[in-house]
C-alpha positions in Angstrom: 8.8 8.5 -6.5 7.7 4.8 -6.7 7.7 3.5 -3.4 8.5 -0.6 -3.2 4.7 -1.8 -1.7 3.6 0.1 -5.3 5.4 -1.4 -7.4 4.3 -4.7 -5.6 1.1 -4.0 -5.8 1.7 -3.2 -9.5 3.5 -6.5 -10.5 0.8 -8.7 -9.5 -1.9 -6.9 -11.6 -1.6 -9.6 -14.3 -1.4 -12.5 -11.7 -4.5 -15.1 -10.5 -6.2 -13.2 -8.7 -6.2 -15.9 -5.6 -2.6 -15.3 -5.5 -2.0 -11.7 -5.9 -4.4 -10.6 -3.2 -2.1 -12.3 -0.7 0.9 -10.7 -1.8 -1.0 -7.2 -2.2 -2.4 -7.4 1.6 1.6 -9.0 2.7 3.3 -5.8 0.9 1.0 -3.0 2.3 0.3 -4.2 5.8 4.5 -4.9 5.8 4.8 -1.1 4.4 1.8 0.0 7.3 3.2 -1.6 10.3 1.3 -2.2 13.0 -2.4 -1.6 12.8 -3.1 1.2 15.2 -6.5 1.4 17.1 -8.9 3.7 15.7 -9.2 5.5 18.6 -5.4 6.4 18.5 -5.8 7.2 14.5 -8.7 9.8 15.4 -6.3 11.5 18.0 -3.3 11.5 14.9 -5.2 11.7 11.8 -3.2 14.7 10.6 0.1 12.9 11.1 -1.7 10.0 9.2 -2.8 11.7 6.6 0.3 13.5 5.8 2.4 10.2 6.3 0.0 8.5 3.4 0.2 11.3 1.5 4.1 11.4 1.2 3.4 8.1 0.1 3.4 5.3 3.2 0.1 3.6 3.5 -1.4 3.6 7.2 -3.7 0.7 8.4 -6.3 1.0 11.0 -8.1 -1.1 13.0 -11.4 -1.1 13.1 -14.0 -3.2 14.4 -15.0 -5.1 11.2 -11.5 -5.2 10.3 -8.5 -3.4 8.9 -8.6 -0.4 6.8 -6.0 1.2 4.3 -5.5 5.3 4.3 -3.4 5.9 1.1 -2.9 8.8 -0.8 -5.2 9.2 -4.0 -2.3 9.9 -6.4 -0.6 6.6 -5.3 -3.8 4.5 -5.8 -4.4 6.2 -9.3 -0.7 5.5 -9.9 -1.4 1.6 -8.9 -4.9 1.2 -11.1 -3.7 3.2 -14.7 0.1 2.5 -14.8 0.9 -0.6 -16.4 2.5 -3.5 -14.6 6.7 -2.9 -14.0 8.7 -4.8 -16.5 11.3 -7.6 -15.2 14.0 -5.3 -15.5 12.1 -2.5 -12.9 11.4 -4.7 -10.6 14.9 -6.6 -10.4 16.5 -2.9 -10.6 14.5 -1.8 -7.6 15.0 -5.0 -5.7 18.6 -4.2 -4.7 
């Protein structure tokens, strides 16, 4: 299952790198929702894990910053698959 932030994440791959990092952070912190405290994601990390592991990122706060918790298989799937073609991502998009 290819969920949209992937294939996102996927078709700006092959863009400046300036410009795909804003889109990348935009689709999986939209995908995340709201950044939960890390003191709240300690007290759920089961439930975390097994939402990012059904394939919806989570992002906690931390002091230093936000952090991603996705599931291995979807970041393999993001680094080794090639970008989507036009016609994947305009399918998807409706």
């Amino acid at each position: 299952m290819n969920s949209t932030w992937k294939l996102v994440v996927r078709s700006f791959k092959t863009h400046p790198p300036a410009q795909a990092r804003a889109r990348i952070e935009q689709a999986i912190l939209e995908e995340g929702g709201v950044p939960l405290k890390l003191r709240e994601a300690r007290r759920r990390l089961f439930i975390l894990t097994t939402r990012a592991t059904s394939g919806k990122p989570v992002i906690i706060e931390g002091e230093d910053g936000l952090a991603c918790l996705i599931a291995l298989d979807d970041l393999v799937e993001i680094v080794m698959d090639p970008p989507p073609t036009l016609a994947e991502v305009m399918r998807r998009g409706r």
